[in-house]
N, C-alpha and C positions, 0 to 999 in steps of 0.2 A: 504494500500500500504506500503511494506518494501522495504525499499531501505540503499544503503551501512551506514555503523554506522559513524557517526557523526568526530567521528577520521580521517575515509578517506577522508572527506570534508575538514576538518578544514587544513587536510596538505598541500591542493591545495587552500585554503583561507587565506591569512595573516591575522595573530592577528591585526596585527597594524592598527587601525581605516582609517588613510591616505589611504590606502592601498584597504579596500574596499568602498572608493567613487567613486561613479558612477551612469551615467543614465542606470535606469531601461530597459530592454528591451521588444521592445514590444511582445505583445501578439500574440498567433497565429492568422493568420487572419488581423489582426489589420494593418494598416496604418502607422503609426508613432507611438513614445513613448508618453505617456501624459506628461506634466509637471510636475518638480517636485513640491510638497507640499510645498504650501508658509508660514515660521514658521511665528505667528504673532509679533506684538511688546510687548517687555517682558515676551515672553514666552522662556522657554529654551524647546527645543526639541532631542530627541535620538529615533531611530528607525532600525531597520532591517526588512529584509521581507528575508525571506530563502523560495527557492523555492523548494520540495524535489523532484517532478518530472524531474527539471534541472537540480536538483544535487548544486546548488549554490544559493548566494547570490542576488539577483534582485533589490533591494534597502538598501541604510544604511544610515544614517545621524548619526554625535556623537555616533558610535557603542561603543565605551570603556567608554565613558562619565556616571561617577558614580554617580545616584539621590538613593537618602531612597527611601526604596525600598516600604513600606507601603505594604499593603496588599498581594502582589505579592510573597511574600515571603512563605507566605503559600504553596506553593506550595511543598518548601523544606523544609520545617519542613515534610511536608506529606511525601514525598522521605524518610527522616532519620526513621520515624517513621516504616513505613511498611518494610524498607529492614531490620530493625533490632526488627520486629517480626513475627514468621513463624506463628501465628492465633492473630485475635484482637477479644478480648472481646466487646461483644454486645456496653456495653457503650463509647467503642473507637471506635467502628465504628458510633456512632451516631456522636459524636464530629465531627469526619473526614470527615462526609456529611456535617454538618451545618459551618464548617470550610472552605470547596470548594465551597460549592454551595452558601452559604448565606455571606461570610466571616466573620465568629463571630469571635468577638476577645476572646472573654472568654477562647472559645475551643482552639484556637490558644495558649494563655496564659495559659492555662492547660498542651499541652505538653512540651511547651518553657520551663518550670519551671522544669518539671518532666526529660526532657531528656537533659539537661544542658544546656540551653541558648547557649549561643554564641557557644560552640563547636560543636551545630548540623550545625550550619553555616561551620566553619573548614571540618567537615567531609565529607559535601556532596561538598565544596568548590573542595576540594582535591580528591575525587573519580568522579567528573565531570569535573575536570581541570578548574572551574573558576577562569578566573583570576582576574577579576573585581570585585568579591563578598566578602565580609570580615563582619566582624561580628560586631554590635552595641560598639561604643566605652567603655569602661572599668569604666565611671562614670554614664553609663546608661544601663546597663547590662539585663535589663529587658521588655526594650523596643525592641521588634522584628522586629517591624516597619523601626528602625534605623538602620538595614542593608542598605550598601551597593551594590549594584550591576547595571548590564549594560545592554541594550538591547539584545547585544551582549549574555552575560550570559543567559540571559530569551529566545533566542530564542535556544543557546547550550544546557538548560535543559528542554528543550520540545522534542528535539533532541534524547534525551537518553531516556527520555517516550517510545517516539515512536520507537526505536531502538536497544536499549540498556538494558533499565531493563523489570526485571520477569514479564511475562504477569499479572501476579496477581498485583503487584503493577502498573503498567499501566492500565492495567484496571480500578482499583479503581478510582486513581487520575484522568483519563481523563472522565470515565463514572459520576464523580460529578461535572466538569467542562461542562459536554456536557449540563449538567440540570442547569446551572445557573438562579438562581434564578431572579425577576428583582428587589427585594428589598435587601439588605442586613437586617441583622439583625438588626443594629442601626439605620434602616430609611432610608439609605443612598439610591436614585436610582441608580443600578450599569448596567445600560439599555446605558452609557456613549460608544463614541467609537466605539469600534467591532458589538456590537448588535442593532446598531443604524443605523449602515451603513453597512453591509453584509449580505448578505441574507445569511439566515442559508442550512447548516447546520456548525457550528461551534462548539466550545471548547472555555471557555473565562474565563481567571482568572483577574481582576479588583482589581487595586488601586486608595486609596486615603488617603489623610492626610491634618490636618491643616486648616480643614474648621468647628471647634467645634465637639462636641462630640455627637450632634444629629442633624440634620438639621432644620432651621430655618421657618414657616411658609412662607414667601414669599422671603428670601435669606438667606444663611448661612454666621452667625454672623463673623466674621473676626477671624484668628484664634490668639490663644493666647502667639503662641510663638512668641514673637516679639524683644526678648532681641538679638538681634544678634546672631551669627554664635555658632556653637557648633562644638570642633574641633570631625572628623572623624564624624561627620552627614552633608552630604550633603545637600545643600538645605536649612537646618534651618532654621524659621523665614519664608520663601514660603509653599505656599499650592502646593499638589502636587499629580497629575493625571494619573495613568498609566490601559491601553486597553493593553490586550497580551493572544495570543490563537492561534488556528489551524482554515484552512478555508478549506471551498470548499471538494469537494467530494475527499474522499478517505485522506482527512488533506493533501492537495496538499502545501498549504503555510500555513508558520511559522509567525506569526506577533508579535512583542513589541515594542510599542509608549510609550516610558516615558515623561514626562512631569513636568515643575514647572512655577507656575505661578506667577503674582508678589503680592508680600507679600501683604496681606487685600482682594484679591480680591475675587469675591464673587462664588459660589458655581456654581451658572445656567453661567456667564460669563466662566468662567474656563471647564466646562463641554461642554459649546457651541464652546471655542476654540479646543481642542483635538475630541469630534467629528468631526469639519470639514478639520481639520488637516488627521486625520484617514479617512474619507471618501475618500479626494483628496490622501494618501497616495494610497488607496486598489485601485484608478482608474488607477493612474500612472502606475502599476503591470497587469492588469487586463485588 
């Protein structure tokens, strides 16, 4: 399904987070609205739900609300990649699968390095109008993770996927999303969330951060960053969970759940909040 490009939405949408709260409306059919998703205690939550058959918004919580953006961000690394190559060799195309589908960080760190860190953030910042998104602060330049950005953002560049850019690079980027994998590469289960709680067929790119660098036999070990805040990383010192993808036939809805949760806590805890948080969001809509 195409539907008008994301520009004509956003002009009848205000930026300004205020702006889009509201109860979700119901569903065709449906009775009443569900309630909304109740955040739990110490968790920080941000969410949108764009609906493209309504042409709008359906739910938001903290739309502009900026978490590190951990894993999620691959996504625009992928964008920068592919619109500023007209063929990828064999071995960037493997990367690019085990990048989307698995989320390695290696590969990740392979193009961050090669196509200039932080200004691929600038670039696609600037050619998709994010305003929320900004690039790893200046004393950690290498860290990709440490972007910046907003649900808000994450669901305006699923936007241009689906509407906007070259079938070829949509293609690519959403056909390695549609195969997500349920392991990441480092161990990690990224089964958290969207694929936990919607029946497929979906799209799901998954983050996380701050829970050690492989998961732990029966909990992940508390994470390491515990010296306090680090200016321009959001979150610092929290672990931090984000579910964001395309749902339902035809990628009817837009979905990004960011998440942070409170500093130490442990891996299945944290997983088991943003799953039920995401599940009660998708019924609310639905």
């Amino acid at each position: 399904m195409r539907i008008k490009p994301w520009a004509a939405v956003a002009a009848a949408v205000p930026l300004a987070a205020g702006c889009l709260v509201g109860p979700a409306p119901a569903s065709a059919g449906s009775s009443a609205t569900a309630a909304a998703p109740k955040v739990p205690f110490g968790t920080t939550a941000g969410w949108v739900v764009f609906d493209r058959k309504a042409g709008k918004i359906v739910a938001t919580r903290n739309a502009h609300r900026k978490f590190r953006s951990a894993s999620v961000v691959k996504i625009m690394i992928a964008i920068d990649y592919l619109e500023s190559h007209g063929s990828v060799p064999a071995a960037d195309a493997a990367l690019l699968k085990v990048m989307l589908r698995s989320s390695d960080d290696d590969a990740a760190s392979t193009f961050w390095d090669r196509d200039g860190k932080g200004a691929i953030i600038r670039r696609v910042a600037r050619k998709l109008g994010l305003s929320d998104t900004t690039p790893p602060p200046a004393s950690r330049p290498g860290f990709w993770g440490y972007t910046s950005l907003s649900a808000y953002d994450v669901v305006r560049t699923y936007r241009y996927l689906l509407d906007t850019a070259d079938a070829r690079v949509r293609d690519t980027i959403l056909g390695h999303l549609r195969a997500s994998t349920p392991c990441g590469t480092d161990g990690f289960d990224q089964t958290f969330g969207i694929p936990s709680t919607v029946p497929r067929p979906w799209a799901v790119k998954q983050g996380w951060s701050g829970f050690g660098d492989v998961p732990a036999v029966k909990c992940v070990k508390k994470s390491g960053n515990s010296g306090g805040a680090l200016p321009g990383v959001p979150d610092y010192g929290r672990p931090v969970l984000h579910s964001t993808g395309l749902l339902g036939k035809d990628d009817r809805l837009i979905m990004a759940v960011l998440t942070a949760h409170p500093a130490g806590a442990s891996w299945s805890s944290s997983v088991d909040r943003i799953t039920r948080l995401t599940r009660d969001l998708y019924r609310s809509v639905t």
